[in-house]
N, C-alpha and C positions, 0 to 999 in steps of 0.2 A: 495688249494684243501685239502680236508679230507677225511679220510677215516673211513668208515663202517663195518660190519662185518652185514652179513643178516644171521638172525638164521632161527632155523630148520622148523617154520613157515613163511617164507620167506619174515618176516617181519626185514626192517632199521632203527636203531635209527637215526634220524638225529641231530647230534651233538645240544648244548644247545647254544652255540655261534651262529651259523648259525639258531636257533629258533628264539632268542631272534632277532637277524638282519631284518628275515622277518615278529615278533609278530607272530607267530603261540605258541598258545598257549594249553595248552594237552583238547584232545577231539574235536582241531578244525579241518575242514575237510583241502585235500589238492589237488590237480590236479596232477598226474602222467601222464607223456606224453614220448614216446618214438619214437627218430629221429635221422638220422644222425648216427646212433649206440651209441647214448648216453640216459640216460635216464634224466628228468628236474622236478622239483618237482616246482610245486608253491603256494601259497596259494591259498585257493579260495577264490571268492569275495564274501565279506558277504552281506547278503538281503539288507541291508541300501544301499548298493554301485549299487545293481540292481534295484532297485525301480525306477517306475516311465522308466523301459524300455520295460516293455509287455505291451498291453493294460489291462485296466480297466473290471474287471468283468463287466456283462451284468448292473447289479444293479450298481455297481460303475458309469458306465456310463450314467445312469439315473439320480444319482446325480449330475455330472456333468452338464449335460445339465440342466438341472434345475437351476443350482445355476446360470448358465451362460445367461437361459432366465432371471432370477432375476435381473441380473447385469443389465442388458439389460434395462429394465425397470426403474429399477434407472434412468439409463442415460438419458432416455424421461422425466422423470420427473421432472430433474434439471433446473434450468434457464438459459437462455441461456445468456451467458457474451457478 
C-alpha cells in the first residue's frame, strides 16, 4: 500500500511506481470508482482496445455491406473445384 496526500484541490498524486506498473502516462485519462468504502483508480481503456465494439456509423455500415456484397460475387464467379 502507499500512501497519498490529496491537496487543497482535492486532487492525488498517484505514486510514479504504481504509474509506471499500470502505463498511465501524464495527460492519460483514468476510471475513479468508489465501493466497499474504498476508492479504485484504473486506467481507462484506450479507443484501440474499444474499437470494433459499438456498431458502425450509418455510412460505415454501407461500406460494409457493400464490400461484403462484393465478396459475394467473387465467390459466384470462381470456378467451381
Amino acid at each position: 500500500m502507499t500512501g497519498s496526500k490529496v491537496g487543497p484541490k482535492g486532487q492525488v498524486v498517484i505514486p510514479k511506481r504504481l504509474r509506471e506498473q499500470l502505463g498511465i502516462e501524464p495527460g492519460e485519462r483514468v476510471q475513479v470508482e468508489l465501493g466497499d468504502g474504498a476508492v479504485t483508480i484504473r486506467k481507462s481503456a484506450s479507443i484501440e482496445l474499444l474499437r470494433g465494439l459499438l456498431p458502425p456509423t450509418h455510412e460505415g455500415m454501407a461500406d460494409l455491406e457493400r464490400e461484403h456484397r462484393d465478396e459475394l460475387e467473387r465467390e459466384e464467379r470462381r470456378p467451381a473445384r
